[in-house]
C-alpha positions in Angstrom: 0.0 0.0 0.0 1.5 2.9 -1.1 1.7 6.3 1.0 1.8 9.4 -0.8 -1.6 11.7 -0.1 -0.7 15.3 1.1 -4.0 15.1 3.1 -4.3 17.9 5.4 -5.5 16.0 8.5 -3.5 13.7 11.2 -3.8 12.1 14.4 -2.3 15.2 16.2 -3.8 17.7 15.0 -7.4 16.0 16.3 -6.2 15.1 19.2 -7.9 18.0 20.9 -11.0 20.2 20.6 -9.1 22.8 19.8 -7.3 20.9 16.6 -10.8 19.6 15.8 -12.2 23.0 15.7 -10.1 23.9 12.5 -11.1 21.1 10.8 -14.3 21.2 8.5 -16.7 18.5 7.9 -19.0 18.2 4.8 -21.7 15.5 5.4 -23.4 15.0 2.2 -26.4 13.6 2.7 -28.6 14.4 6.1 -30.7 11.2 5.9 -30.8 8.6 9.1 -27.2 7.5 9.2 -25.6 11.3 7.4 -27.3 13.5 10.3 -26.5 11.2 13.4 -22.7 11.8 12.3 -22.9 15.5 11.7 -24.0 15.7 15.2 -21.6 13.6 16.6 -18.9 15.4 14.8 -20.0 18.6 16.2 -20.2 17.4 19.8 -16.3 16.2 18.6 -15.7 20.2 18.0 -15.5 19.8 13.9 -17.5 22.4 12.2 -20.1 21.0 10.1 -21.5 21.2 6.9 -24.4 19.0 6.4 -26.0 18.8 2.9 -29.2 17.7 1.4 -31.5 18.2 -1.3 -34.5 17.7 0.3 -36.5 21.2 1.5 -38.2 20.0 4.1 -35.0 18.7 6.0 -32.9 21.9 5.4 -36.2 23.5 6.4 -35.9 21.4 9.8 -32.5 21.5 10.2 -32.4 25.7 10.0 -34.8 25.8 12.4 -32.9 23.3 14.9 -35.6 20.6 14.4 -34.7 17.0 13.2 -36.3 16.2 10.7 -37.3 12.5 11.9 -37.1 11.0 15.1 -34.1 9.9 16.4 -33.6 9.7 20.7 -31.3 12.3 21.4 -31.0 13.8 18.0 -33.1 16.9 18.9 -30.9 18.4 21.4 -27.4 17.9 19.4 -29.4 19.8 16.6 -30.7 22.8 18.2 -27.5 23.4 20.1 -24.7 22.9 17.2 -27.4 24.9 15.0 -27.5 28.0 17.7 -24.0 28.1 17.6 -22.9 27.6 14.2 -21.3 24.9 14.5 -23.7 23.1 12.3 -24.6 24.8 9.8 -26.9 23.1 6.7 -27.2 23.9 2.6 -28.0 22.0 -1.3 -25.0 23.7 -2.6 -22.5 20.4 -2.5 -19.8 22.0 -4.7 -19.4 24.8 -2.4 -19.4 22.9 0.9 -16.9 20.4 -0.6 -14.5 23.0 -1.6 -14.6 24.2 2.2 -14.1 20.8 3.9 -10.9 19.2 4.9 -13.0 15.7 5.2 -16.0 15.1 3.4 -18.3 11.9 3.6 -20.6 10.6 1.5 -23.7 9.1 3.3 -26.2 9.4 0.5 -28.5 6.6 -0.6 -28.4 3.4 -2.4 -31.8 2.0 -4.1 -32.9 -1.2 -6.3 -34.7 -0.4 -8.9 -38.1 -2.5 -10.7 -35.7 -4.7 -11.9 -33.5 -5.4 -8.5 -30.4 -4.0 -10.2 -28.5 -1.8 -8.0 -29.3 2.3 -8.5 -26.4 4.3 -8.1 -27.9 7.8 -9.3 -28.1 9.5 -5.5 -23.9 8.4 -5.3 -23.4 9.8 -8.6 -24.8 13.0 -8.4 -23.1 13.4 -5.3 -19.3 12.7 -6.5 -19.8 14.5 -9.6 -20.7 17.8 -7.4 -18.0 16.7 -4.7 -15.8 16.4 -7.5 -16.0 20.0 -8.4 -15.3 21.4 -5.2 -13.0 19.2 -3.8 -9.4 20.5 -3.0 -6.0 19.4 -3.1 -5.0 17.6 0.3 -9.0 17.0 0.8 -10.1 13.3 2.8 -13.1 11.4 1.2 -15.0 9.1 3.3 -17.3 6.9 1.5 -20.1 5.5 3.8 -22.7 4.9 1.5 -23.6 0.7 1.1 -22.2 -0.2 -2.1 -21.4 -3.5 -4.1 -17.3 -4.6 -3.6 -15.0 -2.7 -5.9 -18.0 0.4 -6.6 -15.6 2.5 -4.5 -12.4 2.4 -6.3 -14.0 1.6 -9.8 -17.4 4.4 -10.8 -16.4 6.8 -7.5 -12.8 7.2 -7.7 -13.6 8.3 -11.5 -16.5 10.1 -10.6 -14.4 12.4 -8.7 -11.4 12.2 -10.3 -13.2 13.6 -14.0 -14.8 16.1 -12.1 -12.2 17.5 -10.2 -8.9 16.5 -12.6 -7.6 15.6 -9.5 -5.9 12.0 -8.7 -7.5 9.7 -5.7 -4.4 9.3 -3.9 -2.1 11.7 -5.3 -4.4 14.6 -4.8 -6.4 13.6 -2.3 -7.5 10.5 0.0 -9.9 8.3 -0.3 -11.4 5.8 1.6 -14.4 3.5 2.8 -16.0 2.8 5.8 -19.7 1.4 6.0 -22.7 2.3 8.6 -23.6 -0.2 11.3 -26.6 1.5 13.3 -30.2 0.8 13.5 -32.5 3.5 13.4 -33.7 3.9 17.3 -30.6 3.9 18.5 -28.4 5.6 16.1 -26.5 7.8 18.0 -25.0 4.6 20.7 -24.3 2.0 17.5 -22.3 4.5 15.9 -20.2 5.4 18.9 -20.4 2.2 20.1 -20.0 -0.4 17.1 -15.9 -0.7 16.0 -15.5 0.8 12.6 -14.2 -0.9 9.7 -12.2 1.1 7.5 -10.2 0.4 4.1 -9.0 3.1 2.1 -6.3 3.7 -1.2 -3.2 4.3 0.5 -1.7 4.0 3.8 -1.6 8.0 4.5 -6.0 7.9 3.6 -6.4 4.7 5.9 -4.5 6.4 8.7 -6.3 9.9 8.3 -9.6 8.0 8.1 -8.7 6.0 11.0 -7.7 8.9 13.3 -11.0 11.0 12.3 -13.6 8.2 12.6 -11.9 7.3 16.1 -13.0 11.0 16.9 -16.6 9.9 17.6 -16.2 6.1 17.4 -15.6 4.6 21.4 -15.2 1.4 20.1 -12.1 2.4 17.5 -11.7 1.6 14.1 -10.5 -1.9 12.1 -8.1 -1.0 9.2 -8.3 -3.8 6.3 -6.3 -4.1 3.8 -8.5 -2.8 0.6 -11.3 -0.8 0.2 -13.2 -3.9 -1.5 -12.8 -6.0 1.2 -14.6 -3.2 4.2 -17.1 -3.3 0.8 -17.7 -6.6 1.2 -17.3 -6.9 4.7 -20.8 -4.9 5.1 -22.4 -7.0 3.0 -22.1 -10.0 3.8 -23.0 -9.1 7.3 -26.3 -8.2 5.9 -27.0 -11.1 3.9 -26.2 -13.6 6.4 -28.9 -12.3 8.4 -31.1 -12.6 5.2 -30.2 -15.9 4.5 -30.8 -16.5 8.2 -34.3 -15.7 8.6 -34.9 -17.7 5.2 -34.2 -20.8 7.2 -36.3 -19.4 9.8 -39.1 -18.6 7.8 -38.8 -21.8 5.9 -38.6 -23.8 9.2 -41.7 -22.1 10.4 -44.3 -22.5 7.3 -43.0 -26.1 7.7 -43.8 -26.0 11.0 -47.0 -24.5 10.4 -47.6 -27.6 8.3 -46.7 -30.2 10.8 -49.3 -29.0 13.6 -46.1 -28.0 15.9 -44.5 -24.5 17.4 -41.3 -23.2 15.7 -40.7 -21.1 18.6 -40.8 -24.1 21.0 -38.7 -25.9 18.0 -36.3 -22.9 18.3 -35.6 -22.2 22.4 -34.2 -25.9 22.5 -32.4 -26.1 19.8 -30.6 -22.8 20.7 -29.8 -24.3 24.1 -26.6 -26.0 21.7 -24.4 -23.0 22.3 -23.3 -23.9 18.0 -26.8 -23.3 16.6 -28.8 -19.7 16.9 -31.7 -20.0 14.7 -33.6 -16.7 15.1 -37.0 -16.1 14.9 -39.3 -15.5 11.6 -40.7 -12.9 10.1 -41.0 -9.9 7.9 -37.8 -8.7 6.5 -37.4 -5.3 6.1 -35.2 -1.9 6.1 -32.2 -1.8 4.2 -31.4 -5.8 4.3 -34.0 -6.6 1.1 -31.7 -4.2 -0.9 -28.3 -4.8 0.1 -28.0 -8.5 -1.3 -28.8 -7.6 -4.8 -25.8 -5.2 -4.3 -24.3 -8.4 -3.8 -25.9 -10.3 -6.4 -24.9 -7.7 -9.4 -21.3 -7.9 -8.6 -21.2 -11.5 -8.8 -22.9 -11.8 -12.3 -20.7 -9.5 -13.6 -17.6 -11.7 -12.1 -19.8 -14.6 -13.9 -20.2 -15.7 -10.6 -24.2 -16.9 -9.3 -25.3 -16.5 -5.5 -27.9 -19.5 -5.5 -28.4 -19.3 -1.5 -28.4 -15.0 -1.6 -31.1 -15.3 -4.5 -32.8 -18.1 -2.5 -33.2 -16.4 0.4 -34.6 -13.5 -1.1 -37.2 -15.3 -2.7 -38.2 -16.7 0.7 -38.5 -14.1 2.4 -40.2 -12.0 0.0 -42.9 -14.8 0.1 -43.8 -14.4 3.8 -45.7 -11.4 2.1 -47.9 -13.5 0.2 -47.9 -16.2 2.9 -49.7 -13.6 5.1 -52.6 -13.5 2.8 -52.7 -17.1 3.5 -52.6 -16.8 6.8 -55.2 -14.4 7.1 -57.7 -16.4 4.7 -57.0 -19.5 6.9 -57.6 -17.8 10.0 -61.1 -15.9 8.6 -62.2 -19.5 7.0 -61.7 -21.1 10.4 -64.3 -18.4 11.1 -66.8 -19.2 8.7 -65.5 -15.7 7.4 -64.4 -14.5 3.2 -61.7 -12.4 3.4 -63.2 -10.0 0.4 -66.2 -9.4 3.2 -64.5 -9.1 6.3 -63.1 -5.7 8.0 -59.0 -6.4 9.0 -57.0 -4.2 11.0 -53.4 -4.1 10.6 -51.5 -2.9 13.7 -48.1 -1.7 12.7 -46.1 0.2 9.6 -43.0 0.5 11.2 -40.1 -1.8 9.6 -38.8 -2.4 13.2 -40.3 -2.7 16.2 -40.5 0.7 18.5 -38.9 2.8 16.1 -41.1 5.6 13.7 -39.3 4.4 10.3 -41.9 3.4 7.4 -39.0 3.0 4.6 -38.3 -0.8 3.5 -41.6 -1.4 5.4 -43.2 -5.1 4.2 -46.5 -3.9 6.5 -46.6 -1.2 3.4 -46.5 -3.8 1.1 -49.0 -6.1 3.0 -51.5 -3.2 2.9 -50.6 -2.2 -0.5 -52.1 -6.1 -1.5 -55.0 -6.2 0.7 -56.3 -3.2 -0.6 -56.3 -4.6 -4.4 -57.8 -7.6 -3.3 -60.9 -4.9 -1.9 -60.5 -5.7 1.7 -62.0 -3.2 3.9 -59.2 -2.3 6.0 -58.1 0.0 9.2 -54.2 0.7 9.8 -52.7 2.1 13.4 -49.6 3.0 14.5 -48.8 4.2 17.7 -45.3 5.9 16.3 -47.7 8.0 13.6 -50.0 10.6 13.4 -53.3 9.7 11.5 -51.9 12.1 8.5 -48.9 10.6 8.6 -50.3 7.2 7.8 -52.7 8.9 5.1 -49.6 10.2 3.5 -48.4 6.8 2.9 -51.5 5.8 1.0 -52.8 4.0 4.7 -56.8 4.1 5.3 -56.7 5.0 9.0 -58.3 5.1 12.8 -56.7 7.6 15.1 -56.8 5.5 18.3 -56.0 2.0 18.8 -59.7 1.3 20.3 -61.3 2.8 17.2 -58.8 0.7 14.9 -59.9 -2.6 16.7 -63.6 -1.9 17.0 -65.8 -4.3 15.4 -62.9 -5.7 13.3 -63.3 -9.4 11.9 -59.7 -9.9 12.1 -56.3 -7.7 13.8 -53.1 -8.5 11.2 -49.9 -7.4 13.7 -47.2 -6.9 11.7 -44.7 -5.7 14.0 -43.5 -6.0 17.9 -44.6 -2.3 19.2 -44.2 -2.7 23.2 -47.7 -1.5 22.8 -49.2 -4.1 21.3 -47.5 -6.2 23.6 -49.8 -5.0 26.0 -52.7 -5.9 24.0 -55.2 -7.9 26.2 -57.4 -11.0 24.6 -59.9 -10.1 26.9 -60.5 -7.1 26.1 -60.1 -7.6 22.4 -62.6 -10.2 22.1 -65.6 -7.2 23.7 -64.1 -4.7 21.1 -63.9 -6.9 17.9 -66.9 -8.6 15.9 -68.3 -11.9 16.4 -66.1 -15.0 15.5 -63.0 -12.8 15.4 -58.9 -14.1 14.5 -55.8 -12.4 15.0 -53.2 -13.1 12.5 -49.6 -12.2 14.5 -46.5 -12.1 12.5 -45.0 -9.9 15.5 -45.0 -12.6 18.2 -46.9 -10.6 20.4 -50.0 -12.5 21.8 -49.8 -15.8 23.8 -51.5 -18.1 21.7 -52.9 -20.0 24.6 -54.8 -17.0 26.0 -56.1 -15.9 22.8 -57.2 -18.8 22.2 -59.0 -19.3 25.5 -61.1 -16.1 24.8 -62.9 -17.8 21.7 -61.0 -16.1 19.0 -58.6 -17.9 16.5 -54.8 -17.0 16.5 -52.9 -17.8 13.4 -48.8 -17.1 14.1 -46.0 -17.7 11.5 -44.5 -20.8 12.2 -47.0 -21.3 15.3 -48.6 -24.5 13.8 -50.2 -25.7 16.9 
């Protein structure tokens, strides 16, 4: 690995809050994972520049509002906003061309066809490219498929800047591990894994991730393999809850409990089968990442593309579930009223992207069910905004409904009580439960019928 970046930051010089505070920080993009880090590189002392092309987050972030919730995001925002030490704009070539590190936290997508988009990563090197400067750091964060770094980026930026990746300026890659909820701790708290161009980029990356990372950093010895090293993460736990899933329709099938099935076998400290269920957030997308940098090494992912498939099915399985569970009550799906509890793609957490509830509703709705949605973590407009037909309180939502479809683990509707259910709902009622919320046993000892993925019972 060669070393021969002038970059203009190095250990010393942020080794206190004073060297920090004549560094600048360009954040390009203010989403979920981009504004956590511009806060936690203000409380470090950097001044930031976060940038975004989205209104209604500059909008927020002028103010000194977050623009989504996040615990503990609000007060980092209103006080580095106050005092200028966060300060917010669309203009990417100007910020760029006032930073000393800038990172690039912007979006990845799969299009109709599941091939990778790259369009938000593009636009953003192309206008990084034309403000970068000579001795500038580059921190790529953004999930991307192995070798995207040091193939379309470094070219991206070096055409638009006539400037050389590790000549000019550094380069280097290190991906996000935090869950939305809890942000803030897994980025300080999770060790970061960092690859880079050169020696002098994977030591200045190193030194200003460890800035706001407790846990320190892990230097590897490309950029392709801290690429890789993300996804594969993900895509185990894909593959993962495939076997799950798979395990529990089977299970479903032989009249026994795959949650029963799975506490003893995990008492073998070498097996840790998890527990089934929707998969969604950012883990759908990131194996096809995966997938397209395979083909093109005329290489095929058989388990990846398997896995996928099953768990995109527990989607349609659900519409099985809930016609099994409505038959059982001498019920038609087409005529009965079904509330789904739950958009979120996570439990406790207000996060509707990657949601498969949204999907699940999406389906019932063209098949003409009449339908109700709730969720605790959004406001009735919210949930109209995403195309939801909704109840504002949970009591209303449940009232006279033929069937509740919970699609995700809110502590609240943990708290749900069969009782009481059974004296809000209609006659002959079923509850459909892919969250693992209800005890079957007492739901079933109220008179109403429980259906359960994988609960086969």
């Amino acid at each position: 690995m060669r070393d021969s970046t002038p970059i203009n930051i190095d250990r010393n010089s942020l080794s206190t809050f004073e060297g920090r505070s004549r560094c600048t920080v360009c954040i390009v993009g203010c989403g979920r994972m981009g504004l956590p880090h511009a806060c936690l590189f203000a409380d470090a002392g950097f001044h930031v520049i976060g940038v975004d092309k989205n209104s209604r987050t500059l909008e927020a972030l002028s103010r000194g509002e977050s623009p989504f919730h996040e615990p503990g995001m609000e007060e980092k925002i209103s006080k580095h906003v106050k005092e200028r030490r966060l300060i917010v704009t669309s203009d990417t070539v100007e910020a760029a061309s006032k930073s000393d590190v800038i990172m690039l936290i912007v979006p990845t997508v799969i299009d109709e066809k599941l091939r990778p988009d790259y369009s938000h990563v593009v636009e953003a090197c192309d206008e990084v490219g034309k403000g970068i400067r000579s001795g500038a750091l580059v921190i790529v964060a953004s999930t991307v498929g192995p070798g995207v770094t040091e193939s379309m980026i470094k070219e991206r930026l070096e055409d638009a800047s006539g400037l050389k990746a590790g000549r000019d300026f550094g380069l280097a890659f290190s991906p996000i591990r935090a869950t939305a909820g809890r942000t803030l701790y897994d980025i300080e708290h999770y060790v970061r894994v960092v690859g880079a161009i050169d020696r002098r980029s994977l030591e200045s990356a190193c030194a200003f991730l460890e800035t706001i990372v407790k846990a320190g950093t892990i230097p590897v010895s490309s950029i392709k393999v801290a690429e890789a090293f993300k996804l594969f993460q993900n895509v185990q736990r894909d593959v993962n809850i495939a076997l799950a899933n798979e395990f529990g329709i089977l299970c479903e099938k032989l009249g026994i409990d795959y949650l029963e099935v799975r506490e003893v076998a995990n008492v073998d400290p070498y097996c840790h089968l998890l527990i089934p269920g929707l998969v969604s957030g950012h883990i759908p997308k990131d194996p096809y990442l995966l997938i397209k940098e395979a083909e093109d090494l005329e290489t095929e992912l058989k388990i990846v593309k398997t896995a996928r498939e099953v768990n995109e099915g527990v989607v349609k399985h659900t519409l099985q579930l809930l016609k099994d569970a409505l038959n059982e009550c001498g019920k038609r799906l087409k005529d009965s009223k079904v509330t789904v509890l739950g958009v979120s793609y996570r439990a406790n957490v207000k996060e509707s992207r990657g949601s498969r509830a949204i999907n699940i509703i999406k389906m019932l709705m063209d098949e003409g069910v009449e339908l109700r949605v709730y969720d605790p973590y959004f406001t009735p407009e919210e949930l109209s905004g995403l195309g939801c037909p909704v109840e504002e309180t949970l009591m209303k939502a449940v009232e006279e409904a033929d069937c509740l479809l919970i699609t995700v683990g809110h502590n609240q509707f943990r708290e749900l009580n069969p009782k009481k259910l059974k004296t809000w709902m209609s006659e002959s009622p079923a509850i459909v439960d892919l969250g693992h919320v209800m005890n079957p046993h007492e739901v079933r000892e109220e008179g109403i019928v429980y259906r359960g993925l994988g609960r086969g019972f």
